[in-house]
C-alpha positions in Angstrom: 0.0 0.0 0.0 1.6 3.1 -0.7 0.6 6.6 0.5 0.3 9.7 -1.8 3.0 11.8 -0.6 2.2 14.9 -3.2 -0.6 16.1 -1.0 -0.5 19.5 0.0 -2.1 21.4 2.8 -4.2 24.6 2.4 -1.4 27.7 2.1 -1.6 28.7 5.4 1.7 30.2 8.3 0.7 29.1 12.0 3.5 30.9 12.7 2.9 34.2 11.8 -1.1 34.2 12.7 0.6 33.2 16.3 2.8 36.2 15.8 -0.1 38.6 15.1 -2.3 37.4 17.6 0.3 37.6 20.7 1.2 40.9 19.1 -2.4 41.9 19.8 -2.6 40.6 22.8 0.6 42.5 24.4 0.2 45.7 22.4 -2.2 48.3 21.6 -1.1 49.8 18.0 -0.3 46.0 17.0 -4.4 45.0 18.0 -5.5 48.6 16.4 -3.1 47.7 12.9 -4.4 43.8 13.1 -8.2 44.9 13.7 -8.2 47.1 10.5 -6.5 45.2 8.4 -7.5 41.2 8.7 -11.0 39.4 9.3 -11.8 36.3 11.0 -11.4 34.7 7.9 -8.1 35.7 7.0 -6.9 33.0 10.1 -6.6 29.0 9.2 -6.8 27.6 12.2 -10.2 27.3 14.0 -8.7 28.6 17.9 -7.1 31.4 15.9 -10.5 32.5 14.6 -12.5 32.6 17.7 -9.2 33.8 19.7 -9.1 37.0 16.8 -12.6 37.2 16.8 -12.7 38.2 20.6 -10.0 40.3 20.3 -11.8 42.3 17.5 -14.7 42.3 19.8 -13.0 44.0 22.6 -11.3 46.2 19.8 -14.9 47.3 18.5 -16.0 48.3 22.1 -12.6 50.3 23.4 -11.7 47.9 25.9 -8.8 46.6 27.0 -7.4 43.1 25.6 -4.6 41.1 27.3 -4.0 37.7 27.8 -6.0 37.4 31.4 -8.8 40.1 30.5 -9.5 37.5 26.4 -9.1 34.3 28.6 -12.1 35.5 30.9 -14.2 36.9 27.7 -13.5 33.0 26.2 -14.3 31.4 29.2 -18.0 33.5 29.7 -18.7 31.6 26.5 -17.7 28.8 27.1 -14.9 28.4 24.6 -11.8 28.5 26.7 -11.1 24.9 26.3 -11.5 25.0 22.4 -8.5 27.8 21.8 -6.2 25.2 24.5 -6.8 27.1 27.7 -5.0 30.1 28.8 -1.7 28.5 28.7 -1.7 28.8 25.0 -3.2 32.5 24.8 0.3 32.5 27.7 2.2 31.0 24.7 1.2 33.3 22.5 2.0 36.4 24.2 5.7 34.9 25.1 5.9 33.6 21.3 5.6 37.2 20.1 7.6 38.9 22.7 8.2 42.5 21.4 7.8 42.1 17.7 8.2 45.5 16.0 7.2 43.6 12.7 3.8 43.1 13.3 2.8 44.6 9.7 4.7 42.0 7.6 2.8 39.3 9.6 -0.6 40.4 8.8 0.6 40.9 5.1 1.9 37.2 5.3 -1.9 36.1 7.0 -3.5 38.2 4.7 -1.9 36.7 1.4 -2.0 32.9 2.6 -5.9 33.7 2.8 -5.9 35.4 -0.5 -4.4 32.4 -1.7 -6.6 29.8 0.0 -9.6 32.0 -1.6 -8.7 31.8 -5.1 -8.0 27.8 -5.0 -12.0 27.9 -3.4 -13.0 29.9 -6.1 -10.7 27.8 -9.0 -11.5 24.2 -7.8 -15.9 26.3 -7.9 -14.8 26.9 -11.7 -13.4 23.7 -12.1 -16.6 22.0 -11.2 -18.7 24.1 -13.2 -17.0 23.8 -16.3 -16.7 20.3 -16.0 -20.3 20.1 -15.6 -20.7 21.5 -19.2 -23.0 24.2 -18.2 -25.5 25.2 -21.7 -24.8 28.9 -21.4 -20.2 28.6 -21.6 -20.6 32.8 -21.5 -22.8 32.9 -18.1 -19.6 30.0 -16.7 -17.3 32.8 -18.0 -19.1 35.5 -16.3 -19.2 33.5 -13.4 -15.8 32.7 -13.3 -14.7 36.2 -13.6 -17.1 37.7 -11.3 -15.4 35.2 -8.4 -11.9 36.4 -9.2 -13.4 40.4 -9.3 -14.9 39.8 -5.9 -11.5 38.3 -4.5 -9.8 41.5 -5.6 -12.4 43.8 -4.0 -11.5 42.3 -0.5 -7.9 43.8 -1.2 -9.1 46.9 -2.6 -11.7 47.5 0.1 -11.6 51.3 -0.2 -15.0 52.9 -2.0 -13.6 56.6 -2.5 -14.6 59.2 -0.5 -17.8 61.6 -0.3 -17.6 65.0 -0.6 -19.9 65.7 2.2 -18.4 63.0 4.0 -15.3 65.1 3.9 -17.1 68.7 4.4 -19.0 67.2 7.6 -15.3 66.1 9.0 -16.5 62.6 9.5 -13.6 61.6 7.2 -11.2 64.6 6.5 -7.6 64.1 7.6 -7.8 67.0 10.4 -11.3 65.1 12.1 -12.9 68.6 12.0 -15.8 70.3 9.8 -14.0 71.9 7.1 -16.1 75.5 7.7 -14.7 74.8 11.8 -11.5 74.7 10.2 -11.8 77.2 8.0 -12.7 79.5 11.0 -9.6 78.7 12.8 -7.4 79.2 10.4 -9.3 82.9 9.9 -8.9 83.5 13.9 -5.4 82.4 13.5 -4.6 84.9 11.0 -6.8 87.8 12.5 -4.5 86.9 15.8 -0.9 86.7 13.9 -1.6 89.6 11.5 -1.1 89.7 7.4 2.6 90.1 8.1 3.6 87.1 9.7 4.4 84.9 6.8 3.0 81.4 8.8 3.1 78.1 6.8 1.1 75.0 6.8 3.7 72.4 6.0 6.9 71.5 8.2 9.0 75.0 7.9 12.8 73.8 7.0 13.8 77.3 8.4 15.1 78.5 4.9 12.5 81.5 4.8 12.4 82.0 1.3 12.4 78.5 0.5 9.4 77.8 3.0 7.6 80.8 1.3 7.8 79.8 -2.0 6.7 75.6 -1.3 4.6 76.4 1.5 6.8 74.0 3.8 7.1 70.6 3.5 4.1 69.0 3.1 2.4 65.4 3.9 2.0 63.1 1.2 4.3 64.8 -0.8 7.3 63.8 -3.3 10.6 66.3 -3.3 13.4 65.7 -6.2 16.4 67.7 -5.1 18.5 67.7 -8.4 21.9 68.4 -9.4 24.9 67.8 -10.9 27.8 66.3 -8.7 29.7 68.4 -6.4 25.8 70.8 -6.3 25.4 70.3 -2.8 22.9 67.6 -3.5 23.7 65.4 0.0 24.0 68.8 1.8 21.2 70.5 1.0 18.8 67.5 1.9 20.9 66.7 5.2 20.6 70.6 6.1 16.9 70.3 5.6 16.4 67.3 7.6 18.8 68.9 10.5 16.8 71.4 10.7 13.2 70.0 10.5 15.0 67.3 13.2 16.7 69.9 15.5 14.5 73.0 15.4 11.3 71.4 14.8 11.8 68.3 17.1 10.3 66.3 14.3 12.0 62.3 13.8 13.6 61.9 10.7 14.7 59.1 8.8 18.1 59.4 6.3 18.4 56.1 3.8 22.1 56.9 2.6 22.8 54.5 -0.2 26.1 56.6 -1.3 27.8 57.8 2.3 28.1 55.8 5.6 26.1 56.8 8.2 30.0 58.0 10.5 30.7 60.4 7.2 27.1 61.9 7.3 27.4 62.5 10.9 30.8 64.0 10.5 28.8 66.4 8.0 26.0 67.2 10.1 28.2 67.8 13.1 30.0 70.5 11.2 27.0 71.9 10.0 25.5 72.6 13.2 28.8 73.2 15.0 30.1 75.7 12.4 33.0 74.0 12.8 35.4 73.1 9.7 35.6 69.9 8.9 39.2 69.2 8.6 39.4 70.7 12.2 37.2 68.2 13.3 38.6 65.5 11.4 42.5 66.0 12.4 41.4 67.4 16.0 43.3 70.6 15.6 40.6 72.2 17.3 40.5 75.2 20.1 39.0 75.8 23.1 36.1 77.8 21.7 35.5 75.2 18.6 36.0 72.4 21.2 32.8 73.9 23.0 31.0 74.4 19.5 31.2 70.7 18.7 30.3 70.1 22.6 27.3 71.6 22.5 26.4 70.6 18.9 26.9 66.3 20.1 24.5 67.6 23.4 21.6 68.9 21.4 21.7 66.1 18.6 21.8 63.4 21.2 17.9 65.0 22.4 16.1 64.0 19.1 15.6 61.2 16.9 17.4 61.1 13.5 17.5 57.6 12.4 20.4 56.7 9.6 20.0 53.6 7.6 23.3 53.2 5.5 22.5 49.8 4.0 23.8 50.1 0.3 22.2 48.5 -2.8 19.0 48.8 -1.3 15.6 47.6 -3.4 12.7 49.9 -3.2 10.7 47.6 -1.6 13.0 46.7 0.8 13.8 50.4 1.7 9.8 51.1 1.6 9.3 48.1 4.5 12.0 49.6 6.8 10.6 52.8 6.8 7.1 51.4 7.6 8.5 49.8 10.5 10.3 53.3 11.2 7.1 54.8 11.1 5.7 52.3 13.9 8.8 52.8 16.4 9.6 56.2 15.9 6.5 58.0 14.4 9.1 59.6 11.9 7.7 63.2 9.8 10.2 63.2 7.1 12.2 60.6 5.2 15.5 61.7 3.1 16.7 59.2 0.4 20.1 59.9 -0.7 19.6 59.6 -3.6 17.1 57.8 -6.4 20.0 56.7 -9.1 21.7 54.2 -6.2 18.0 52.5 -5.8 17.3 49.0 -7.7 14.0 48.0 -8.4 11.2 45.1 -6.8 13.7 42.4 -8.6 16.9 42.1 -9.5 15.3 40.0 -12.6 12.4 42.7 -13.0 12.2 42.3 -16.7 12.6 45.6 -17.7 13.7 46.1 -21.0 15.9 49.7 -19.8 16.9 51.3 -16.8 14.2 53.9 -17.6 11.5 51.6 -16.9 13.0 50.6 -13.6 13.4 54.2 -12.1 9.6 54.3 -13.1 8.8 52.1 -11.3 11.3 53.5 -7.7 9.7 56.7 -7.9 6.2 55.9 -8.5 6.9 53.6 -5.3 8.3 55.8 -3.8 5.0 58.5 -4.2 2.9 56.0 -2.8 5.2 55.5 0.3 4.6 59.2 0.4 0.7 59.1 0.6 0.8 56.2 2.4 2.6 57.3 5.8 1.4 60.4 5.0 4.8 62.1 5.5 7.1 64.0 3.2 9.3 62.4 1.3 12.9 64.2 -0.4 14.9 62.0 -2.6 18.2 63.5 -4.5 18.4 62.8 -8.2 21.2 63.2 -10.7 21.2 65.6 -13.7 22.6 64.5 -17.1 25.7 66.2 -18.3 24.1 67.9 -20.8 23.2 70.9 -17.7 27.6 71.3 -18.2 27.7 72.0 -21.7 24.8 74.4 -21.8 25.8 78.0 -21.8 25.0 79.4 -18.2 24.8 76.1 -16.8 21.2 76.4 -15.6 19.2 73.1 -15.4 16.4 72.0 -16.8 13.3 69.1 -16.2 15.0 67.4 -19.6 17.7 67.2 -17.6 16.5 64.9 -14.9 18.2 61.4 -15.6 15.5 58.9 -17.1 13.1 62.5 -16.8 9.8 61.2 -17.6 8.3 59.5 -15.0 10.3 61.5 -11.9 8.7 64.8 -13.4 5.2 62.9 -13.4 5.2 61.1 -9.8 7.0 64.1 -8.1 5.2 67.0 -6.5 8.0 69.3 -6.5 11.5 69.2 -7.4 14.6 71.6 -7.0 17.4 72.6 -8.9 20.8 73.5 -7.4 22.7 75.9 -9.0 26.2 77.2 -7.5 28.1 79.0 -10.5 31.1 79.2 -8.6 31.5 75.6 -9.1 32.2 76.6 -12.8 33.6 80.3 -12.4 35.1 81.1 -8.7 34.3 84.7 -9.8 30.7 84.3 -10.0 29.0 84.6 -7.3 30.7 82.7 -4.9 29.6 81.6 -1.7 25.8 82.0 -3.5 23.9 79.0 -4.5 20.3 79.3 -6.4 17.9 77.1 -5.5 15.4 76.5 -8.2 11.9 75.0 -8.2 11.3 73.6 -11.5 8.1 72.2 -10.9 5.4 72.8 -7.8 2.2 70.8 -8.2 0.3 73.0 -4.8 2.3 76.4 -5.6 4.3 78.7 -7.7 7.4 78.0 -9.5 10.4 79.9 -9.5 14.1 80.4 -7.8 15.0 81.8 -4.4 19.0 82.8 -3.6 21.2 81.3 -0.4 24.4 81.2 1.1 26.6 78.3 0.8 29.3 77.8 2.9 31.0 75.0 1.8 33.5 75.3 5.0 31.0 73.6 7.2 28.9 72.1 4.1 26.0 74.3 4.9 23.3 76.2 3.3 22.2 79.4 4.7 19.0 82.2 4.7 20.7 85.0 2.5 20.1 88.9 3.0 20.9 91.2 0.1 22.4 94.1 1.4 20.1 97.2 0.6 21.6 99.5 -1.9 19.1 102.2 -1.7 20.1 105.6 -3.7 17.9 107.7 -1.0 19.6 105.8 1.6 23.4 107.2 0.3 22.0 110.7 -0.5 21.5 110.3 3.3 24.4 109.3 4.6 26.2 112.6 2.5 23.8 115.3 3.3 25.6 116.3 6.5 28.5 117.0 3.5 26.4 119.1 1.6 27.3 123.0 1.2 
């Protein structure tokens, strides 16, 4: 007698529904993420339904849920024994410890029951069609409507009314838009038409801020330039800032510096220390105390370096969901889009252009998805070198076409000095090619490339009145 050893259970991971159900029972975010996202049905395993169905109960009503407080709900109805007693919910709660990754497990649930529904709905098909139904067309239909119905469970999102929006019962701030209308009017009314307030995070480059409004959830940057712009700096500069001054976490994927040589810039930077000082320690007393109390005050916030090269996109887009979880970070900085590969290393496609496509339209929808800011640096083609005056343009933009489409804005560094020392050096021209929510156009700054640092720049005022002035007390 011989056995059929090609059988294969329903696709199914008891480890990771154990993983997101003691994740739920020893954490609150990991029961509200779990409760959104998965149904009873999404779990193989009959204890792991009625165990997640309690737990979604409890969720439902805003109570507590732990491993005593489930184990008494089970046990009221008389279905303690079936989940194996509170020793296992025990289990589960020690078998998830302090998972951080609760998200990839309820994507790995999710998919194994994605999968077990389409077998259902194939071996349904399979049935039917061997039947040989009269009407082939209404089997087709059938067949099609199953699979259409599968996808709606991943795509459970209808769109959004207008009114629902208006009312606040679904706007992002919770409020009535006329309620918020009026606070924003008593706000203004209270600050005066001359204080130039901004709705996004301010990256304390005034002009900058002014003309992009601030950096803005949901949205796309593209800082471009040619080598040597001030690419790395600007970006760093901006996150130091929107880190240090706005006590806001920030995230910094490096894929072309290590995470020591971009602190060794960032201390500069806020020290106004040079770097070789810092580097060779010929420091003195009053640089010592710069760098000090520089160390002092970035040691208070949360600026989280990931300098893993040769990331993939989708690898880089899971870390900074996780990052999102632990640290709550407001702004990611990629350094920079070129050094990114794509979903596969065998992605099939046919050029490099369609691979960057596909980065930076993933790289949008990580955007709107943690509803953050996002600021990736981006090379310019060399044609920007042989064009008289050196100014860059969208054509420029390396593989151009679908970075100008997915982006919301993106910037232009210009320093000229970097191709004349005689003009205008220490300047640098920051230029916004393109600004989906605002105006376009270029705003001056200071660069002092001493401490690799961008600064707010203030023409002096050369005011003819102003000199005839100064002379009068000369005059006959």
């Amino acid at each position: 007698m011989t056995t059929n050893q090609n059988i294969k259970a329903a696709p199914n991971s008891k480890e990771s529904e154990m993983m997101v159900l003691g994740c739920m029972l020893t954490n609150i975010n990991a029961l509200n993420i779990a409760a959104d996202a998965l149904d009873e049905r999404d779990f193989y395993y009959k204890e792991h339904q009625l165990i997640y169905k309690t737990l979604k109960s409890a969720y439902k009503q805003d109570k507590p849920a732990d491993v005593h407080l489930i184990a008494e709900e089970l046990k009221r109805q008389g279905k303690l024994k079936d989940v194996g007693d509170i020793s296992y919910l025990t289990t589960l709660a020690q078998y998830a410890g302090t998972s951080a990754y609760v998200e990839e497990y309820v994507a790995l649930v999710k998919d194994k029951a994605l999968l077990r529904s389409v077998i259902t709905a194939a071996q349904d098909i399979e049935k039917k069609a061997l039947n040989e139904p009269k009407d082939v067309h209404q089997c087709l239909d059938e067949a099609q409507a199953s699979f259409f119905k599968i996808g709606q469970t991943i795509n459970t999102s209808q769109g959004l009314e207008v009114k629902d929006i208006l009312t606040g019962v679904k706007s992002e701030s919770g409020l009535p838009f006329l309620k918020e209308l009026q606070d924003r009017q008593q706000t203004y009314q209270e600050k005066g038409p001359s204080d130039t307030s901004i709705t996004g995070i301010p990256t304390h480059f005034n002009d900058f801020d002014n003309m992009i409004n601030g950096l803005n959830n949901s949205n796309l940057i593209i800082i471009a330039g040619r080598p040597a712009m001030g690419k790395t700096a600007f970006a760093l500069n901006i996150a130091e800032n929107v880190c240090f001054k706005n006590n806001v976490p920030v995230a910094i994927f490096s894929l072309e510096m290590s995470a020591e040589q971009l602190l060794h810039r960032m201390i500069c930077s806020q020290s106004e220390v040079e770097s070789d000082k810092i580097r060779t320690g010929s420091l003195n007393g009053v640089e010592y105390q710069r760098v000090v109390s520089a160390v002092k005050t970035m040691q208070n916030h949360s600026l989280i370096i990931d300098d893993q090269p040769g990331l993939k996109v989708t690898d880089l887009r899971a870390r900074a969901r996780r990052l999102k979880e632990i640290y709550n970070i407001g702004l990611i900085v990629i350094d920079y889009l070129q050094l990114l590969s794509g979903s596969s290393s065998n992605s099939g496609f046919d050029n490099r252009q369609g691979e960057i496509s596909e980065i930076s339209r993933m790289l949008k929808n990580l955007a709107r998805e943690l509803n953050i800011p996002v600021i990736c640096g981006s090379q310019l083609s060399r044609k920007v070198d042989e064009r008289q005056g050196h100014r860059p343009m969208m054509s420029d933009l390396r593989e151009s076409g679908s970075i100008e489409q997915d982006s919301d804005i993106v910037i232009f560094l210009l320093r000229r000095e970097y191709y004349d020392p005689y003009d205008k050096p220490g300047m640098a021209e920051i230029i916004i090619g393109k600004n989906r929510h605002g105006q376009a156009g270029s705003v001056e700054m200071t660069y002092r490339k001493e401490f690799t640092q961008f600064a707010n720049y203030t023409p002096i005022a050369d005011d003819g009145a102003d000199n005839e002035e100064a002379f009068s007390a000369f005059s006959p």
